[in-house]
N, C-alpha and C positions, 0 to 999 in steps of 0.2 A: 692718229690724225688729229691735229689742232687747229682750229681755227680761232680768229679775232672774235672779242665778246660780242660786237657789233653787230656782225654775221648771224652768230650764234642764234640770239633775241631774236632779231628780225626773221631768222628762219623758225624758231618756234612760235611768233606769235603768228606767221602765214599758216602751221600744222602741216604744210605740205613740203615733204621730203625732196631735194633739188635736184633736178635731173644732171648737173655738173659735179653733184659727190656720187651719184650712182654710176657713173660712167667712170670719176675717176678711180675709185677701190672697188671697180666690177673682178679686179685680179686679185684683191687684197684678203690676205687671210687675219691679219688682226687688224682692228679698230680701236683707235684710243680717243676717248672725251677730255679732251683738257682743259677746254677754257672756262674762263671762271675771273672773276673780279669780287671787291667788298666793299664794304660802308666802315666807314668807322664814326662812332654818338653811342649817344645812349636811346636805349628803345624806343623811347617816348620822342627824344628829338629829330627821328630822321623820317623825313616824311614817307609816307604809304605809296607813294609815286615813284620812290629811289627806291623803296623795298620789292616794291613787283617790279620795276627793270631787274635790279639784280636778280629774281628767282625767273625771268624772259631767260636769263645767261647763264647763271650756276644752275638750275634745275630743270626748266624745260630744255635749254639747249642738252644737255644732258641726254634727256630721254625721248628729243628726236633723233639724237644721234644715233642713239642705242636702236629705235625702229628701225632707220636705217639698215644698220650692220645686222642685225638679225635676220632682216629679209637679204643679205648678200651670205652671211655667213653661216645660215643654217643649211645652205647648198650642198656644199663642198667642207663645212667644218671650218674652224679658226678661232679664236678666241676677242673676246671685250673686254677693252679694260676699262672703267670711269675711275675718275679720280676724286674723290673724295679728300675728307682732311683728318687730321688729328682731332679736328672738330667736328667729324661726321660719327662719333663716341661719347662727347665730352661740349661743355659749354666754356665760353668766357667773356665777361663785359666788355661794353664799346662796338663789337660785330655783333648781336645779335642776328641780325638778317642775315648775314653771310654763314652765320651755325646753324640755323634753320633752314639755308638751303643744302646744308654738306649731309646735316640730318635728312635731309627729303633724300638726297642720293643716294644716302648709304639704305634709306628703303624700299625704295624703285629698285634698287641694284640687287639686293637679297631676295624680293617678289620675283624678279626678271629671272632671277638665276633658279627660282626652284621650276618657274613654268618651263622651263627650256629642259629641264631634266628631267618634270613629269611627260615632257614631248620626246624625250631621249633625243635632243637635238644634239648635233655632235659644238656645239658652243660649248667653251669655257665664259665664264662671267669673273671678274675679277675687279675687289676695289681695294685703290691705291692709297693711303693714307698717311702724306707726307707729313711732317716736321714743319718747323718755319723755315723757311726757303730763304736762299739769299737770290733772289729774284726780284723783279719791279713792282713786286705785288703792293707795297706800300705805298710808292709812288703812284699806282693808276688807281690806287681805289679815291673814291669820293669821302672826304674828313667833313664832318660839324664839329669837328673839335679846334679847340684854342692852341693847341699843342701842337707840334706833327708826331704823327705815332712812328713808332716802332716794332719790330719782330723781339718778341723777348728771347737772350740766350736758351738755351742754345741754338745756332740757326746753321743748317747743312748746305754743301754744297750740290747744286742742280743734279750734278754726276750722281747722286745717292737715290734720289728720284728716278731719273734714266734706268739705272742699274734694278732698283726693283719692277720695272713694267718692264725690262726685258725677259728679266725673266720671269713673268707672269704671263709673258706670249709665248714663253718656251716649256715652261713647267706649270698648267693651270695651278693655282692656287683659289679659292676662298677669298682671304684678303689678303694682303703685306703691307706693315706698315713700314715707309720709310723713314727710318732715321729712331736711333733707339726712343727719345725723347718721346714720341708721338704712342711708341708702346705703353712707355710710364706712364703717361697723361690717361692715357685709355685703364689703363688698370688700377691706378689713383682712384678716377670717378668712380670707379663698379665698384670697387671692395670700398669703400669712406666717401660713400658721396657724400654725406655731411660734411665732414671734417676737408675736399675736396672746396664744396662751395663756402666753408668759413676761410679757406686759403686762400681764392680768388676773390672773396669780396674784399680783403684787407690788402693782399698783392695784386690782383689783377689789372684793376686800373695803371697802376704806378709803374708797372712792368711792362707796356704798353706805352707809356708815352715821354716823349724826351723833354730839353726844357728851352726846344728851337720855335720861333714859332710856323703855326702851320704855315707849309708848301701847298701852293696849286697844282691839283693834279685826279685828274678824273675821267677813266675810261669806262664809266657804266654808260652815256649812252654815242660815244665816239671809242674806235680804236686807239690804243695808245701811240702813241711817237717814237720812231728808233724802234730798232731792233737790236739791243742791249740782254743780254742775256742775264748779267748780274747785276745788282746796285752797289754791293761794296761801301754799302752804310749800315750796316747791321754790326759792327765789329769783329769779333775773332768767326770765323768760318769754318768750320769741322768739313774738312774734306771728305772723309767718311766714316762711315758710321761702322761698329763691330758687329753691331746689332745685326743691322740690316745684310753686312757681311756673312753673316754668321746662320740667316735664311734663304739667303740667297746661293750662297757658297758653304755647305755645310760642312764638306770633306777640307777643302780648305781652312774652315772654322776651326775644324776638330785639331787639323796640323797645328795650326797656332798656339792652340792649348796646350800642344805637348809639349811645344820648342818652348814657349815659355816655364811650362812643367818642369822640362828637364834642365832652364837655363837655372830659374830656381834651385833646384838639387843640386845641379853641380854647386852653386853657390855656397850651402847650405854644408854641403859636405867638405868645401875648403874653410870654412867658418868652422865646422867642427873638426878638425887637420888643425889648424892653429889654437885654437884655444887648448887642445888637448897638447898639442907641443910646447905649448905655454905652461900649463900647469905640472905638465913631467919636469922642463926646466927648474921651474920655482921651488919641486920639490927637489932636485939634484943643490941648488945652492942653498940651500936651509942644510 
């Protein structure tokens, strides 16, 4: 389930759960948090007023939702997904606020997920951990910058997303991250977080902002405009990922390996077919 950041806020900062979502997924056996919105400045410059709207939407909305679905889904069993980011692992300049709330998620989500296990509640918990998106997420967020930003490559198609909360309602998992990229990032920071934050303080900014100037546009405390699924300004688009393929789809995965495996060998074995018919020639005419 997703709803408008708008909603969201407004229903977290009331604390009371609405009786028009308990009625509508009173049948529903999974629950999805999705919405979410960002800042983009630097720390210092975006005001304390824009910073608690955004955690009203990416963090409280969040974890009203999750009460929500807990009280429908500990009934009968079904799973939660929150969605989280590549930056609910990992940091990067210009969002601070919007890393600090992907970081709250990803810890309400792992809290959530052990007391519902010490309850043997039949809940799966699951957090999703997309890539940069080619989605309007650039356009609604609120800029202090001179710039208009950008998704740094590489940036996946929505389907890759999709594709791992499905089957996170099919197959609980732990986490999934979508889109191999969001894996790297997370496994960069752990193993070099030094050498991680010398990376980003010399590319982070640069990678991040184009040389257009800023766009109006900002859905932290109105819903955005259109129902646009893509923006189609991020550049080249990775329809999907192997990665995410490849957890999702293991058996699958594995197939590919081999057909590649064996398009290799055959290769490899007519490579070595000619040069050896090469070399019996050159010795017949000497």
């Amino acid at each position: 389930m997703s709803r408008t950041p708008s909603l969201m806020s407004a229903t977290a900062s009331s604390c009371k759960p609405p009786r028009m979502t308990r009625f509508r997924v009173s049948a529903a056996s999974t629950w999805i948090n999705n919405a979410g919105v960002s800042l983009y400045g630097r720390c210092v410059d975006v005001p304390l007023e824009d910073q608690r709207k955004l955690f009203d939407t990416n963090y409280w909305g969040v974890v009203n939702g999750s009460v929500v679905a807990v009280q429908q889904l500990r009934e009968r069993g079904g799973a939660l997904i929150n969605l989280g980011s590549e930056l609910s692992d990992v940091a990067i300049p210009l969002q601070g606020a919007y890393v600090a709330s992907k970081h709250a998620v990803k810890g309400f989500t792992d809290a959530l997920r052990m007391e519902l296990a010490d309850d043997h509640a039949p809940v799966s918990v699951t957090l999703v951990k997309p890539a940069g998106i080619d989605t309007l997420f650039v356009e609604h967020a609120k800029s202090y910058l001179d710039y208009q930003p950008k998704l740094p490559q590489p940036v996946y198609a929505p389907e890759v997303v999709a594709q791992a909360i499905l089957h996170a309602a099919a197959h609980p998992q732990r986490d999934v991250y979508a889109g191999g990229a969001s894996r790297g990032m997370a496994w960069f920071g752990r193993s070099a977080p030094r050498a991680y934050d010398a990376m980003m303080s010399r590319l982070g900014v640069k990678s991040q902002l184009t040389s257009e100037p800023r766009r109006e546009g900002d859905a932290l405390y109105e819903s955005g405009t259109g129902l646009s699924e893509r923006s189609g300004r991020h550049g080249r688009v990775r329809e999907r990922s192997f990665y995410t393929d490849a957890r999702t789809h293991p058996s699958s995965a594995r197939a590919a390996l081999i057909g590649m495996a064996g398009v290799l060998l055959v290769a490899a074995a007519r490579r070595y077919v000619r040069e050896t018919q090469g070399h019996r020639l050159t010795r017949f005419l000497r």
